[in-house]
C-alpha positions in Angstrom: 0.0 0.0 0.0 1.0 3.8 -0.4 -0.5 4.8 2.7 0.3 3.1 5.9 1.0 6.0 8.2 -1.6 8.3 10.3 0.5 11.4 9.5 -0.2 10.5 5.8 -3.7 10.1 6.2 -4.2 13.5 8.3 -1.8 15.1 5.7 -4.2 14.5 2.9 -7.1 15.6 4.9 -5.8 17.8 8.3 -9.4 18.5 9.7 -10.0 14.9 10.4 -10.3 14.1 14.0 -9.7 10.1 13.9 -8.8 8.8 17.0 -7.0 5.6 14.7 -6.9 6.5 11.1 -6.0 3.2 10.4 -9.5 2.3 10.0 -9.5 4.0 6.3 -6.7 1.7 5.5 -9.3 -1.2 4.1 -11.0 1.4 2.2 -7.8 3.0 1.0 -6.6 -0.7 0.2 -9.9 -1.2 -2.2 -9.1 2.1 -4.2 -5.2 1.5 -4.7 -6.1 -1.8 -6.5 -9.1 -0.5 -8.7 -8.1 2.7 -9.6 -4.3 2.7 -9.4 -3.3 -0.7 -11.0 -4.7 -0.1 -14.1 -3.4 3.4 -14.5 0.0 2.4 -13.4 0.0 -1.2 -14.7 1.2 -3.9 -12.6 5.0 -3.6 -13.2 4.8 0.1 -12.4 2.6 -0.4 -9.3 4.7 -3.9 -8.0 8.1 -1.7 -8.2 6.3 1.3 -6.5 5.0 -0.4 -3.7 8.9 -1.7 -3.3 10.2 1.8 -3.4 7.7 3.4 -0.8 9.2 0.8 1.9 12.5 1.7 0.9 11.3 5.4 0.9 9.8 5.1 4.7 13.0 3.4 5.6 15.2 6.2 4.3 13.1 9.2 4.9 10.8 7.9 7.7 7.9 10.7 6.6 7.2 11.1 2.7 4.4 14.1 3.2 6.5 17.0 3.8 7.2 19.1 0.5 10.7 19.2 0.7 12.1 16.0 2.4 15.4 15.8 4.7 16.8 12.8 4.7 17.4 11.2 8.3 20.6 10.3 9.9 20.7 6.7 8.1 19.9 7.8 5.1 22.7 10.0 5.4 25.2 7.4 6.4 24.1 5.0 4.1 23.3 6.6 0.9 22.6 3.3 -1.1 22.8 3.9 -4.9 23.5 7.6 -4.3 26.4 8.6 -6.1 29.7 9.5 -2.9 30.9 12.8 -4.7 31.0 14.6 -8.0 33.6 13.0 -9.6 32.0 9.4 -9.2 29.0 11.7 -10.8 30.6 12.5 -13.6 32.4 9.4 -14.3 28.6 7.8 -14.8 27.3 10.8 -16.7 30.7 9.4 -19.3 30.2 6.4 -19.2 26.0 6.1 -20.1 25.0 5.3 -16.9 23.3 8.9 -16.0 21.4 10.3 -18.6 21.9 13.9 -18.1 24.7 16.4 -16.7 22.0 18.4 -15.0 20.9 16.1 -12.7 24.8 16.6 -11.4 24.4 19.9 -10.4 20.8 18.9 -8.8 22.3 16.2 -6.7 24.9 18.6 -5.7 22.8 20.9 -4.2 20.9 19.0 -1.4 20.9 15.2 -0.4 18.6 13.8 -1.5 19.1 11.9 -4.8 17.5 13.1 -8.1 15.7 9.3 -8.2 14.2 9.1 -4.6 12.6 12.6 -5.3 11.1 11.7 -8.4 9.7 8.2 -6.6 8.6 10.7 -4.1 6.7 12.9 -6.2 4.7 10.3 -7.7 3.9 8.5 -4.9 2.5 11.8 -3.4 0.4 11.6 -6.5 -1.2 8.4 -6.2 -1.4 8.4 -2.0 -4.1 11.9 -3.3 -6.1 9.9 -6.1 -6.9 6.9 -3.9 -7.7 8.8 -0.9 -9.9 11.2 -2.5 -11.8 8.3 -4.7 -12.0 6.5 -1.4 -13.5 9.3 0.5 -16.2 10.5 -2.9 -17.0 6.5 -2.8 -17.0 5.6 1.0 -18.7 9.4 2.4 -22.2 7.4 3.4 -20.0 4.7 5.1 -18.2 6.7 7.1 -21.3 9.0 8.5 -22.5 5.6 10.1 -21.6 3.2 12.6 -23.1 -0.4 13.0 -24.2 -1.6 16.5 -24.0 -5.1 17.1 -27.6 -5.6 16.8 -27.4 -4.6 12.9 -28.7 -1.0 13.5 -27.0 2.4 12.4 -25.9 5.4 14.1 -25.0 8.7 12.7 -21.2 9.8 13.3 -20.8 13.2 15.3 -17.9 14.3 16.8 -17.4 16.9 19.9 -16.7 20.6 18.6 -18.7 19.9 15.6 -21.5 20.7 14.4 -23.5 17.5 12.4 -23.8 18.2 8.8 -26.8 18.5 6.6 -27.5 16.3 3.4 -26.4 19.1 0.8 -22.8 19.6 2.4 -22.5 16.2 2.5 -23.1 15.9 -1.8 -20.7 19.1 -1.4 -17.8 17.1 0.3 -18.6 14.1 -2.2 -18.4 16.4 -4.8 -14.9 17.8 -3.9 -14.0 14.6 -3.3 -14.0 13.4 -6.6 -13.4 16.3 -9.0 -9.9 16.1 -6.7 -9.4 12.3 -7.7 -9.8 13.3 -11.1 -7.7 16.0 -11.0 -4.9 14.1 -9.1 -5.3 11.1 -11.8 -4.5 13.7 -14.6 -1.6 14.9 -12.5 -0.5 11.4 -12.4 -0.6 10.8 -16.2 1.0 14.4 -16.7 3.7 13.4 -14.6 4.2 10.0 -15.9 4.2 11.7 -19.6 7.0 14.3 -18.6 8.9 11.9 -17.3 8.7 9.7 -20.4 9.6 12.6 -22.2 12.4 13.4 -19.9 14.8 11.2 -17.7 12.5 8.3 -18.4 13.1 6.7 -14.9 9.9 4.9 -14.8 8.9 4.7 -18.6 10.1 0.7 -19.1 7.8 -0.3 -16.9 4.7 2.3 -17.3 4.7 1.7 -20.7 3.3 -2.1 -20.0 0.5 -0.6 -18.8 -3.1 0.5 -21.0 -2.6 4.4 -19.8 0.6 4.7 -21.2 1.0 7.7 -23.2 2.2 7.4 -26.3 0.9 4.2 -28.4 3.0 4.2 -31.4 0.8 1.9 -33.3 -2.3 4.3 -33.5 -2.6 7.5 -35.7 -4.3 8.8 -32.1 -0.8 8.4 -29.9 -2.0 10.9 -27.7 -5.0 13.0 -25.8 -4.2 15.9 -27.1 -4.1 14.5 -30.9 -7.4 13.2 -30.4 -8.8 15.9 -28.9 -8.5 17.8 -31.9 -10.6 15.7 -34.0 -12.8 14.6 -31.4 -13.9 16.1 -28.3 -12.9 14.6 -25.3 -12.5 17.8 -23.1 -8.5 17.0 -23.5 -9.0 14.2 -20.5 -6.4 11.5 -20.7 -8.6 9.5 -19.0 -11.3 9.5 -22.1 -8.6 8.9 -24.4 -7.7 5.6 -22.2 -10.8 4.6 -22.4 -10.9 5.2 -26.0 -7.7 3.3 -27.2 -9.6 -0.2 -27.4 -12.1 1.2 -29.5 -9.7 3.5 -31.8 -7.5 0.8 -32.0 -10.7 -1.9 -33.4 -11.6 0.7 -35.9 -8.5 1.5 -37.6 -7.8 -2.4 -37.6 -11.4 -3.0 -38.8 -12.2 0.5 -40.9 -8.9 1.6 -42.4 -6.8 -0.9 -43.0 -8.9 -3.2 -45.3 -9.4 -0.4 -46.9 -6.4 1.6 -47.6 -3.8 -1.5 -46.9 -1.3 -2.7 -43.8 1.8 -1.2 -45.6 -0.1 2.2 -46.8 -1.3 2.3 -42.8 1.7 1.1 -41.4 3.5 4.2 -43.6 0.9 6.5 -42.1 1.5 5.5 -38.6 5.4 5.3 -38.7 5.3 8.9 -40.4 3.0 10.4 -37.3 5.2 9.4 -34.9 8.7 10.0 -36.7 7.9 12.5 -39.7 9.7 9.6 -41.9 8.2 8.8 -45.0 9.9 5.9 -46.1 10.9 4.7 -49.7 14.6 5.5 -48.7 15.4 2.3 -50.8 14.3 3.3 -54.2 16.5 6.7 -53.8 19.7 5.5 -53.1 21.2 6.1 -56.5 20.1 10.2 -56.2 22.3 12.9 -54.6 21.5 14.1 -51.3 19.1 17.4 -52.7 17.1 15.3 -54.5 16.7 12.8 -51.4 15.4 16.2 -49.2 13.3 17.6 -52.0 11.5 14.8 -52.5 11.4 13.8 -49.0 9.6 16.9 -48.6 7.1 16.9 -51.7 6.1 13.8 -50.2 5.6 14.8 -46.7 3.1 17.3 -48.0 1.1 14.4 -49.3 1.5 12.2 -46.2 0.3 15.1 -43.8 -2.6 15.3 -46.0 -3.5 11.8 -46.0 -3.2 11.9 -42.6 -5.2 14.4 -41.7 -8.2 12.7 -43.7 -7.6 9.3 -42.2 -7.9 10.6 -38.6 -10.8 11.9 -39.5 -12.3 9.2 -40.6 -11.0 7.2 -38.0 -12.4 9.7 -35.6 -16.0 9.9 -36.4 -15.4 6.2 -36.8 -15.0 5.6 -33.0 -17.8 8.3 -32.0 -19.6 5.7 -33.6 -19.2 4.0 -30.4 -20.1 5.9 -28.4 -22.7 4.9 -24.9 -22.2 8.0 -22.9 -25.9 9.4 -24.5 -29.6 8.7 -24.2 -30.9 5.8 -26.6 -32.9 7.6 -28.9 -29.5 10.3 -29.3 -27.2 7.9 -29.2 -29.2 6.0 -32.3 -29.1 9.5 -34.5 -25.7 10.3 -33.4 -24.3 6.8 -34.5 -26.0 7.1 -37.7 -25.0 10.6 -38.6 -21.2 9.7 -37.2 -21.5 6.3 -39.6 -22.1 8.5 -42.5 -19.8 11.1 -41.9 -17.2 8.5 -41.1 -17.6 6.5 -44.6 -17.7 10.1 -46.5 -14.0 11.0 -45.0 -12.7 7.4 -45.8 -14.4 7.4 -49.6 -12.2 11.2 -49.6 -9.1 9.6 -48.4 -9.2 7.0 -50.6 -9.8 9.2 -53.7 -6.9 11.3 -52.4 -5.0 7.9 -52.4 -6.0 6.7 -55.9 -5.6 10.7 -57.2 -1.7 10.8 -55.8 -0.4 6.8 -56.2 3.1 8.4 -57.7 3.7 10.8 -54.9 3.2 8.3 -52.3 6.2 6.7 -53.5 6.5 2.8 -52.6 3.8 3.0 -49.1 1.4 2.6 -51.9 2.7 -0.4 -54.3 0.8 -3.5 -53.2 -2.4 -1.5 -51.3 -6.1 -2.4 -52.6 -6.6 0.9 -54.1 -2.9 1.0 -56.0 -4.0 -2.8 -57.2 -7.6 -1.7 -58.1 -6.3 1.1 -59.9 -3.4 -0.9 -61.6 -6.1 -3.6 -62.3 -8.4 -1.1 -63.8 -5.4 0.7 -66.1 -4.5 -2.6 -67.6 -7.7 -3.7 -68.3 -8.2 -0.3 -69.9 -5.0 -0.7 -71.9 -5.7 -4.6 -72.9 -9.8 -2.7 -74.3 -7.9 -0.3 -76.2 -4.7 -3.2 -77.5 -8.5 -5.0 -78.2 -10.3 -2.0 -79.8 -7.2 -1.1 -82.0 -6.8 -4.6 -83.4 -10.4 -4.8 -84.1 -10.3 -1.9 -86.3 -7.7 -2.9 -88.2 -9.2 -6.2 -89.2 -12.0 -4.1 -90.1 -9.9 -1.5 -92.1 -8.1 -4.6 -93.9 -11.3 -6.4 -95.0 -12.3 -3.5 -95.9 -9.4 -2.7 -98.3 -9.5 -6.3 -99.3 -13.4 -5.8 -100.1 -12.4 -2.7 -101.9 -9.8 -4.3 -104.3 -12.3 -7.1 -105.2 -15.5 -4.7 -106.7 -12.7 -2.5 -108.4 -11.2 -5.7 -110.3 -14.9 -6.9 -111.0 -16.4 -3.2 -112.2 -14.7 -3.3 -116.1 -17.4 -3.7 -118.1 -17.2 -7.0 -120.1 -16.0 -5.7 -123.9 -13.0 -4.5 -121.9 -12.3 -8.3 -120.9 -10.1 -10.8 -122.9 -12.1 -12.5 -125.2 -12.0 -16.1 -124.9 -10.6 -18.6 -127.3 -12.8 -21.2 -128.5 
């Protein structure tokens, strides 16, 4: 668990008077496995749970802002680096990512690593106490006698509360959890982007940010072709059902090699068919490079909206008889901006280089070109069968037109 001290309890709610906070720890128990296991995923969450007993051993108290490290922590600094010049001889060698964390580490004693654990601990100790307390508020304004009845809570100094401060508290409650979980992924995602000290093992997990094998890798790409109020939490929710229809919509449609192109150039800005211009000097690599990436943004733009009316088709967050008009209209819209992107695909087969060679709609198109070719090859033989039994008709009435005292008379 991430909470197993009362100063940690009172520290994310200081007005409580609980004579044993200890008694939330059940509750608080229930909420770090539903709601923090899945966000983290269990690798994340298993090495965690390891670090915050290490943490309490080291620091003894993890709620203060800016943590001093106690006496053993100080004499035994584990995988803290002695001095500067051990420091720097990591930093050479590959071991430390960055030279700034040097001059971070230098400056107080608490390594650059246990800070960052601390942080995001701090993070998930707020989400599951404040989804405890929005889920487990009518619980804890009652107490059980042992012959099954219930008493209301009060406490001395106090005044009882009424029913509409009590939605109030339930309220705050959980607009806090939700605001803590998107601190959480906003941390997680900076880090990622950053020193990257927990990324290996939060990327196992269905939150992770960035999923590389969906033209939607992020919330705040989605969010601009579909409203999700920019929560990462909707776009978690959504990555199982953006991930069916690309699989499912697109890629019959445009091809796995054509898709696959799309998706490598959204996350790398690479457009591929490197092969086929080996044999050109280097200006002609980047000018073509960048004719084409004018036709890969564009294709990309039109797939993602497709793809994103697509998965509003899926949506269950509206009444039944809105949700039945809303799938329909998305439906339509959706098979409108796929019918665009594959005209734009058919229109600009040469510009997409080799991403398109072997795609339905470059075989379909290849198909229907031959086959045009082959009725014209067809057409032009014809007529020339025609024009040469024609001719050959031609020569025969001229031979028999003479009239017959022009003939050679016959011997008898």
């Amino acid at each position: 668990m991430f909470i197993t001290t009362d100063r940690e309890i009172k520290s994310l709610m200081p007005t409580a008077r609980w004579d044993d906070p200890s008694q939330l720890k059940g509750y608080l128990e229930e909420e770090e496995r539903v709601a923090l296991e899945p966000l983290l995923g269990m690798a994340l969450y298993e090495h965690l749970c390891l670090e915050y007993e290490r943490l309490i051993g080291i620091y003894a108290d993890i709620t203060s802002l800016t943590i001093t490290p106690t006496k053993k922590a100080k004499d035994d600094p584990g995988p803290t680096y002695t001095d500067v010049t051990e420091r720097l001889d990591s930093i050479h060698s590959g071991e430390a990512e960055s030279p700034c964390a040097m001059c971070e580490d230098s400056m107080t004693d608490v390594p650059e690593e246990d800070m960052a654990s601390i942080q995001l601990i701090r993070i998930c100790q707020q989400i599951e106490f404040y989804r405890m307390i929005s889920h487990k508020a009518g619980l804890l304004t009652v107490s059980f006698n042992e012959g099954g009845g219930m008493n209301m809570v009060t406490a001395d100094g106090y005044d009882s509360t009424d029913e509409k401060r009590m939605e109030r508290v339930v309220k705050d409650a959980f607009m806090s959890a939700g605001r803590s979980i998107d601190s959480l992924l906003l941390f997680l995602e900076a880090d990622a982007k950053g020193k990257k000290h927990f990324t290996q093992l939060w990327q196992q997990a269905d939150a992770y940010y960035l999923h590389k094998d969906l033209l939607f890798q992020t919330a705040r790409i989605l969010n601009e072709y579909l409203d999700i109020k920019g929560e990462r939490m909707a776009y978690v929710a959504l990555v199982r059902d953006i991930r069916f229809c690309q699989n499912t919509y697109l890629q019959p449609r445009i091809g796995a090699k054509l898709l696959k192109a799309i998706v490598t150039y959204a996350n790398d800005g690479i457009t591929g068919d490197q092969n086929g211009n080996q044999n050109k000097n280097e200006n002609e690599n980047q000018n073509e490079s960048g004719n084409r990436s004018e036709y890969f943004d564009e294709l990309l733009s039109l797939l993602r909206t497709a793809l994103a009316f697509y998965v509003e088709c899926r949506r269950t967050d509206l009444a039944p008889v809105k949700e039945k008009l809303a799938r329909r209209d998305s439906m339509t819209d959706a098979q409108q901006a796929m019918a665009a992107a594959c005209d734009y695909i058919g229109e600009n087969l040469d510009a997409l280089g080799d991403a398109a060679v072997g795609t339905p709609i470059y075989n379909a198109i290849r198909a229907r070109e031959e086959q045009a070719a082959k009725d014209a090859a067809d057409a032009e033989a014809a007529r020339r069968r025609q024009c040469k039994k024609a001719m050959e008709q031609s020569r025969r009435k001229l031979f028999t037109a003479f009239p017959a005292t022009h003939r050679t008379p016959e011997f008898k």
